[in-house]
MMTF fields as JSON, N, C-alpha, C and O atoms, coordinates in Angstrom:
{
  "mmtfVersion": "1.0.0",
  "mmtfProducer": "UNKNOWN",
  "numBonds": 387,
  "numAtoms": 388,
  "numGroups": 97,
  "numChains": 1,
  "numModels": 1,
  "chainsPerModel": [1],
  "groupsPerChain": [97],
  "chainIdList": ["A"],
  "bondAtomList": [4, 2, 8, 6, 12, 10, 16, 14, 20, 18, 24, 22, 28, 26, 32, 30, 36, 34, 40, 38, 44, 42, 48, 46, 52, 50, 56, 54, 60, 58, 64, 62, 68, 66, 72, 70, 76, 74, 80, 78, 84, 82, 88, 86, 92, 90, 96, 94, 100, 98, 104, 102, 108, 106, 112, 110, 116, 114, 120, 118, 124, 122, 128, 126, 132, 130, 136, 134, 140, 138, 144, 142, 148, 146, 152, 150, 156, 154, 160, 158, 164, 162, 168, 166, 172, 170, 176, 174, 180, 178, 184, 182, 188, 186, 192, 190, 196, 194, 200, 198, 204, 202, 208, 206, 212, 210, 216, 214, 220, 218, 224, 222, 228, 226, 232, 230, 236, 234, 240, 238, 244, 242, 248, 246, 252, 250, 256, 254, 260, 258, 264, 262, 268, 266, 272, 270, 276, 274, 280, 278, 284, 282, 288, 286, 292, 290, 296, 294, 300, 298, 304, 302, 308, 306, 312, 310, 316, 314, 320, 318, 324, 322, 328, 326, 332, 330, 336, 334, 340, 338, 344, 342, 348, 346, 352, 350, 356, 354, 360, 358, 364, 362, 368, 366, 372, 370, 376, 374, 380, 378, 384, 382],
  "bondOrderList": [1, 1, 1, 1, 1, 1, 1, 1, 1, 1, 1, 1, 1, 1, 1, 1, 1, 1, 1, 1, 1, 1, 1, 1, 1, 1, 1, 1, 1, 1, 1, 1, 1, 1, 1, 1, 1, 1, 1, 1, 1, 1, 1, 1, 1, 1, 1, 1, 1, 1, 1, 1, 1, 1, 1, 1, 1, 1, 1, 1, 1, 1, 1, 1, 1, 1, 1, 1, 1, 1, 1, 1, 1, 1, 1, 1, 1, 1, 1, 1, 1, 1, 1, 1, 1, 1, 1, 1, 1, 1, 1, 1, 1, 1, 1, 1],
  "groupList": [{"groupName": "UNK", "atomNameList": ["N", "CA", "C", "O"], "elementList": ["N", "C", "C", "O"], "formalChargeList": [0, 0, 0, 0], "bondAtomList": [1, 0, 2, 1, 3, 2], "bondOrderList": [1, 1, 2], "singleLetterCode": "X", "chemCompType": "L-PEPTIDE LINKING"}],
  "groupTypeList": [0, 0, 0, 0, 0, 0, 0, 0, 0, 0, 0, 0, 0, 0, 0, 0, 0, 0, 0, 0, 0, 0, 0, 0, 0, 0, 0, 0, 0, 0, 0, 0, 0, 0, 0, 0, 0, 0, 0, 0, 0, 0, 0, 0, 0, 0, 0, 0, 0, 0, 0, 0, 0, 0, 0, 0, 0, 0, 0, 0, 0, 0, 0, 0, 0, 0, 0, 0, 0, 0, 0, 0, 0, 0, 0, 0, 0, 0, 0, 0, 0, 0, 0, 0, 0, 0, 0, 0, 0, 0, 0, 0, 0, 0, 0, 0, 0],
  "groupIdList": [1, 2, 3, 4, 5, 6, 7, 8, 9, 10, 11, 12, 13, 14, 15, 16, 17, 18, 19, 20, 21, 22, 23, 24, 25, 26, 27, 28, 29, 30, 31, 32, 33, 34, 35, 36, 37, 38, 39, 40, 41, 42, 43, 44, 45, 46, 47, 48, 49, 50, 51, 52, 53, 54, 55, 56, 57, 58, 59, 60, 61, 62, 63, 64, 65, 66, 67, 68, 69, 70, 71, 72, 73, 74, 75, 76, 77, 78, 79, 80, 81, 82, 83, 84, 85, 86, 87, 88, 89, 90, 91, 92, 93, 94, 95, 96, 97],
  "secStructList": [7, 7, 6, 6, 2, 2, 2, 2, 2, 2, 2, 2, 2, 2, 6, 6, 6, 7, 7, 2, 2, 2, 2, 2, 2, 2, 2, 6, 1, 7, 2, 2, 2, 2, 2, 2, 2, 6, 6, 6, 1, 1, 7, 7, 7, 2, 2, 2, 2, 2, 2, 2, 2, 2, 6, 6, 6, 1, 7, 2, 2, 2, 2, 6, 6, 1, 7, 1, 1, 7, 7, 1, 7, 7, 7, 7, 7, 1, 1, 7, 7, 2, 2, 2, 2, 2, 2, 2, 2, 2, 2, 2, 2, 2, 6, 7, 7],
  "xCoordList": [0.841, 0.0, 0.883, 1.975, 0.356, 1.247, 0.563, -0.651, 1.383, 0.443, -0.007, 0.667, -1.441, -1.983, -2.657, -3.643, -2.341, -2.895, -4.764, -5.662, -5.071, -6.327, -7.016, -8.173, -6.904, -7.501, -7.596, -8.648, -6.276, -6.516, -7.302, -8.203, -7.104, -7.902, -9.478, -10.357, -9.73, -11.404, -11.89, -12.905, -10.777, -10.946, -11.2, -12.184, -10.141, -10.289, -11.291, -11.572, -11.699, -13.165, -14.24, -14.965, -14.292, -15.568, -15.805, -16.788, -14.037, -13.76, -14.125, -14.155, -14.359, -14.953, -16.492, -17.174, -16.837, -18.037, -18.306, -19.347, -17.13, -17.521, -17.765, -17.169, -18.676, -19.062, -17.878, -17.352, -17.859, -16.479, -16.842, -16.141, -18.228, -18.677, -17.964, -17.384, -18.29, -17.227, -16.138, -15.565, -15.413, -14.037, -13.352, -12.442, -14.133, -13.906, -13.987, -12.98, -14.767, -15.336, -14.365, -14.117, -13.987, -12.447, -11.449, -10.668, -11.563, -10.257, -10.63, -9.616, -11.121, -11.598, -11.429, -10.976, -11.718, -11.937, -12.607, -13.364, -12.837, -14.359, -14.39, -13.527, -15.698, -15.711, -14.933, -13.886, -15.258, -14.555, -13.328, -12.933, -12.251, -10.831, -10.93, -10.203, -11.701, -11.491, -11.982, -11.597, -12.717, -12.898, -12.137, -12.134, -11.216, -9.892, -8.816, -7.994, -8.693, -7.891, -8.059, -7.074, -9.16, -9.816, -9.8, -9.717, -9.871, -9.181, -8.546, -8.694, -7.309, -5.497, -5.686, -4.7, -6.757, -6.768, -6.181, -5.611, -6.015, -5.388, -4.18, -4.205, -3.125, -2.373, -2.677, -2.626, -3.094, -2.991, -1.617, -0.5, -2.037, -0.821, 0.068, -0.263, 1.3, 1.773, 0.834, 0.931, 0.147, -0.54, -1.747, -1.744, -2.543, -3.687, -3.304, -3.907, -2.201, -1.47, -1.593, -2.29, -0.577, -0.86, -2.41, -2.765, -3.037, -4.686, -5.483, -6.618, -4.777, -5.945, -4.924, -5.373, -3.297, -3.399, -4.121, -4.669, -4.035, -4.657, -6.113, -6.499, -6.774, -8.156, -8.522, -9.602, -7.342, -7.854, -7.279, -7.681, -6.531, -5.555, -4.536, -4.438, -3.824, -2.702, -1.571, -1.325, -0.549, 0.571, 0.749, 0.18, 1.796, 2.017, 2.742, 2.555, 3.662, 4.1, 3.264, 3.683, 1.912, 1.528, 0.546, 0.424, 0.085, -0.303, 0.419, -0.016, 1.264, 2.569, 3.36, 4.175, 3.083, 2.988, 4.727, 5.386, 5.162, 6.452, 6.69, 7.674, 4.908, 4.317, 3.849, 2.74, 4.004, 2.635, 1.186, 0.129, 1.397, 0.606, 0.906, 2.037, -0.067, -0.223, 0.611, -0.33, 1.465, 2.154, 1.676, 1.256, 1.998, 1.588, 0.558, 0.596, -0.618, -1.389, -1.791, -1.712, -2.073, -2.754, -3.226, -4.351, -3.303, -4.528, -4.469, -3.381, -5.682, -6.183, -6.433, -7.402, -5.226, -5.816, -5.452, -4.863, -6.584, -6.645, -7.926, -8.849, -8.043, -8.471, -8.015, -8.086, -7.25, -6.697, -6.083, -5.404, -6.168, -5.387, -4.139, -4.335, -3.124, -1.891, -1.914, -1.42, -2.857, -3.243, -3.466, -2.881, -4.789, -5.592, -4.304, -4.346, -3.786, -2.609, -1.819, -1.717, -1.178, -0.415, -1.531, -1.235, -2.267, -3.396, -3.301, -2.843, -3.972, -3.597, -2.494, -2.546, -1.226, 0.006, 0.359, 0.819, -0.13, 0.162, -0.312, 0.261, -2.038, -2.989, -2.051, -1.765, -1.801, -1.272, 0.401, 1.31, 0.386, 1.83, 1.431, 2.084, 0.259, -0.035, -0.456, -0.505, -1.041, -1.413, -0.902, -1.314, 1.002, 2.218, 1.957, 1.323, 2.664, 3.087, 4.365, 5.092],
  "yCoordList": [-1.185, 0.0, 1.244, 1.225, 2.487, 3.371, 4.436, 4.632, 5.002, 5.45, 7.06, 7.752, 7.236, 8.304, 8.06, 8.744, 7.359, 6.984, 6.599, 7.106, 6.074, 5.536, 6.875, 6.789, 7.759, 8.698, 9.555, 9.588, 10.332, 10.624, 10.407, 11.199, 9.424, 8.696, 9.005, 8.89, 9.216, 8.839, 10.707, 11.248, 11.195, 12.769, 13.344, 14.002, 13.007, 13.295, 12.255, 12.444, 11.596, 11.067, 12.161, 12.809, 12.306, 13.267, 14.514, 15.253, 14.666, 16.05, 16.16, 17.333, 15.423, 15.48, 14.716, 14.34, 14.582, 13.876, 12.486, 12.211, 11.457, 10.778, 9.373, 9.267, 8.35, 7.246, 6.072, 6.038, 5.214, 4.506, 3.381, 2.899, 3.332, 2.63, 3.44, 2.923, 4.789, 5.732, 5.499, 5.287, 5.466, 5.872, 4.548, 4.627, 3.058, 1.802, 1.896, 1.637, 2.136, 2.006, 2.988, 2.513, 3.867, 4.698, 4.137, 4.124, 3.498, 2.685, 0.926, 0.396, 0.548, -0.561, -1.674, -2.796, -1.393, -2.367, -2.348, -1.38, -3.26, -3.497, -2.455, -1.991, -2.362, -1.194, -2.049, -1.516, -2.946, -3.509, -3.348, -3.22, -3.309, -2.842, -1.109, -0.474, -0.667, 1.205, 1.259, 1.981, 0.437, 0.635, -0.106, 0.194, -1.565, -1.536, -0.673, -0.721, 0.218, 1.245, 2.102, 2.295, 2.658, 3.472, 3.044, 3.856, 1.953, 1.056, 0.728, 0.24, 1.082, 0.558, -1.16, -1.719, -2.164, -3.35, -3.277, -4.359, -2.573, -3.028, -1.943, -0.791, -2.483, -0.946, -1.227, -2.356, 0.118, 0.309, 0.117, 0.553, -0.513, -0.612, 0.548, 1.73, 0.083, 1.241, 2.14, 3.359, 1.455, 1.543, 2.615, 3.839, 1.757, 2.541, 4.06, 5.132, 3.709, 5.304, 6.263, 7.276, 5.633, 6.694, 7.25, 8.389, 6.192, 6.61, 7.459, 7.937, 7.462, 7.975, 9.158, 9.712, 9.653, 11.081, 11.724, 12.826, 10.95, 11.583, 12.1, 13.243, 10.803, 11.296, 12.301, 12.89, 12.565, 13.466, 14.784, 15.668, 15.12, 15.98, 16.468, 17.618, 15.435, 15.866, 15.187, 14.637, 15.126, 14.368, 12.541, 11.953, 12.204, 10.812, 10.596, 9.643, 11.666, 12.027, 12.728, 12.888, 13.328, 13.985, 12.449, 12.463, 11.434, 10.247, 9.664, 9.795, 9.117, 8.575, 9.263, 8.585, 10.551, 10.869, 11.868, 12.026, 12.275, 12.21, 14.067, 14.751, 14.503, 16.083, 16.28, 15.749, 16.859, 17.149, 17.53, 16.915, 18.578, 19.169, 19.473, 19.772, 19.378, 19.392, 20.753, 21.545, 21.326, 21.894, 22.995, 24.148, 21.947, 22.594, 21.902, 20.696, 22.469, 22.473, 22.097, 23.026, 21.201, 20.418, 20.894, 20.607, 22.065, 22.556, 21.511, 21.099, 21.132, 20.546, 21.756, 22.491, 21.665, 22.664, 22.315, 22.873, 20.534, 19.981, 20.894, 21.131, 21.512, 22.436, 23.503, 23.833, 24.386, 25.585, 25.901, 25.004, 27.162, 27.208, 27.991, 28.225, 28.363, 28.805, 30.822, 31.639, 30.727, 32.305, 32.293, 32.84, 31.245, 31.176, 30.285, 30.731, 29.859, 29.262, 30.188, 30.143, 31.21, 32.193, 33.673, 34.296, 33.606, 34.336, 34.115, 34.891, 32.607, 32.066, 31.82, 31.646, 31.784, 31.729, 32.981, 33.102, 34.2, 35.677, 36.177, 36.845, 35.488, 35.454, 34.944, 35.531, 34.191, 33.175, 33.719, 33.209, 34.893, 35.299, 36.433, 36.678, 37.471, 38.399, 38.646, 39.697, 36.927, 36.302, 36.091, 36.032, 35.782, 35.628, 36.946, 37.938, 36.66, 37.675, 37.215, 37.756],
  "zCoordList": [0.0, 0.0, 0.0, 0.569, -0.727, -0.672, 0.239, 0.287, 0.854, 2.314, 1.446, 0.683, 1.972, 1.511, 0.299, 0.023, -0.305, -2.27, -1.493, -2.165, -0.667, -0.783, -0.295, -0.706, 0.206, 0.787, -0.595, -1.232, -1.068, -2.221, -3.21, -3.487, -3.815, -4.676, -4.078, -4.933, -3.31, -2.782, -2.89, -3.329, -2.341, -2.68, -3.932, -4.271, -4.632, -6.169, -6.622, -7.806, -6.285, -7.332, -6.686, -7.441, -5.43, -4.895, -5.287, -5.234, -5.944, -6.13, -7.611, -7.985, -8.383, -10.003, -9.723, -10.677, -8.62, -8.661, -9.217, -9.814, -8.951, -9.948, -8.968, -7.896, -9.449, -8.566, -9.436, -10.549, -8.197, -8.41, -9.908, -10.798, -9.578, -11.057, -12.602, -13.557, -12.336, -13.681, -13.721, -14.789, -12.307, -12.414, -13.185, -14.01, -12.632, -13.025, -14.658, -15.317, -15.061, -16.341, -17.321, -18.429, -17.113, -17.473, -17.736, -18.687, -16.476, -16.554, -17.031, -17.486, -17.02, -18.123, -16.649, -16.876, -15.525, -14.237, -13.613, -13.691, -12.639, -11.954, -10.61, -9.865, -10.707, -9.711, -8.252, -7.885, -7.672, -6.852, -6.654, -5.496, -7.944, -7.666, -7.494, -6.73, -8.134, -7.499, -5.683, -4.763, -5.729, -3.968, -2.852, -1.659, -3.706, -2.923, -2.937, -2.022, -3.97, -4.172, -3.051, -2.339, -2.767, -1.903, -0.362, 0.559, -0.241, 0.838, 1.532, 2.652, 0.629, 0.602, 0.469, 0.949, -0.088, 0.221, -1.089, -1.234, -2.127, -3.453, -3.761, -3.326, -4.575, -5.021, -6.346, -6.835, -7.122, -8.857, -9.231, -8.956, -9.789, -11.235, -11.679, -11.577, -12.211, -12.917, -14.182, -14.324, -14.831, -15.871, -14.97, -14.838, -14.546, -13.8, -12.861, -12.898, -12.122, -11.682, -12.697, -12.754, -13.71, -14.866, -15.376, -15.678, -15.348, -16.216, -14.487, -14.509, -13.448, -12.719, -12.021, -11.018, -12.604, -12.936, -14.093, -14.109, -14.931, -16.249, -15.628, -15.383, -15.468, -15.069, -14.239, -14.28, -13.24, -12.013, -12.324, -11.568, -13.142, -13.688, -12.628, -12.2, -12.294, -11.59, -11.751, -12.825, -10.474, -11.072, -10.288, -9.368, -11.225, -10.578, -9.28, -8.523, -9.089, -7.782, -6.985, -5.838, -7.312, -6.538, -5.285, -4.06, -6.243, -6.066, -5.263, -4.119, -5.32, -4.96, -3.628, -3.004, -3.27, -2.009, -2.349, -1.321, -3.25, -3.241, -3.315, -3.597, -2.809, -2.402, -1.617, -1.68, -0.63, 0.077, -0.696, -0.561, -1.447, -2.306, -3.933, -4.317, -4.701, -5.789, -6.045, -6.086, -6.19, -6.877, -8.095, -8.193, -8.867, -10.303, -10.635, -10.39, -11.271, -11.536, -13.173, -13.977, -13.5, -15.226, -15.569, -15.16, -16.568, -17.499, -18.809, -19.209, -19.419, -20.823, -21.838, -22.029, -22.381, -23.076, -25.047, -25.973, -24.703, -25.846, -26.491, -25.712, -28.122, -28.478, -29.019, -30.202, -27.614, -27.946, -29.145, -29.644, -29.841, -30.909, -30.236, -29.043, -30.65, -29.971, -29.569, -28.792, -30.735, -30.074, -28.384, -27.449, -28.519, -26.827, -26.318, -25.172, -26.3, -25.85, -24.918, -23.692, -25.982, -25.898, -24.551, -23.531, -25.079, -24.552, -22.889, -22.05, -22.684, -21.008, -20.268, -19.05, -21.081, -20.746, -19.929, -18.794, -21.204, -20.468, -19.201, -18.341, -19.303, -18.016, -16.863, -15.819, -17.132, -15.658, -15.47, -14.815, -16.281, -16.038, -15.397, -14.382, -15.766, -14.591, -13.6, -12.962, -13.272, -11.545, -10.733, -9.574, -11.473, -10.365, -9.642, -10.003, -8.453, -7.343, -7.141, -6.308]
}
């Protein structure tokens, strides 16, 4: 078990709203293994780590405990053309302090 991963995991599904039946079905497994996950009675896979940062939009270390806190932050910004790209880049450059 990786200490902290089951708590997480249960946060970030609550935190996208999602019932462990979705989160399973995402990931192509039975809801039963997302709620040993949630547990600590199971550890995910290398594979599944990866698919449930993807899903939660964060990192694999952030999972993995190797943060206290999420850090940096995942934007999707599948879509964007590079104008709006360029556009939110600048945004989030005049939010630094």
């Amino acid at each position: 078990m990786i200490k902290g991963l089951p708590e997480k995991l249960k946060v970030l599904r609550l935190k996208y709203n999602l019932s462990q039946r979705e989160v399973a079905d995402k990931l192509h497994v039975s809801s039963s293994i997302i709620s040993g996950y949630e547990t600590g009675e199971r550890t995910p896979s290398t594979e599944n780590i990866l698919a449930l940062a993807h899903l939660y939009h964060c990192t694999t270390d952030y999972l993995l405990g190797n943060n206290a806190q999420a850090k940096n932050i995942i934007l999707d910004t599948t879509g964007l053309s590079t104008k709006q790209m360029l556009a939110l880049q600048a945004l989030i450059e005049t939010m630094k302090i």
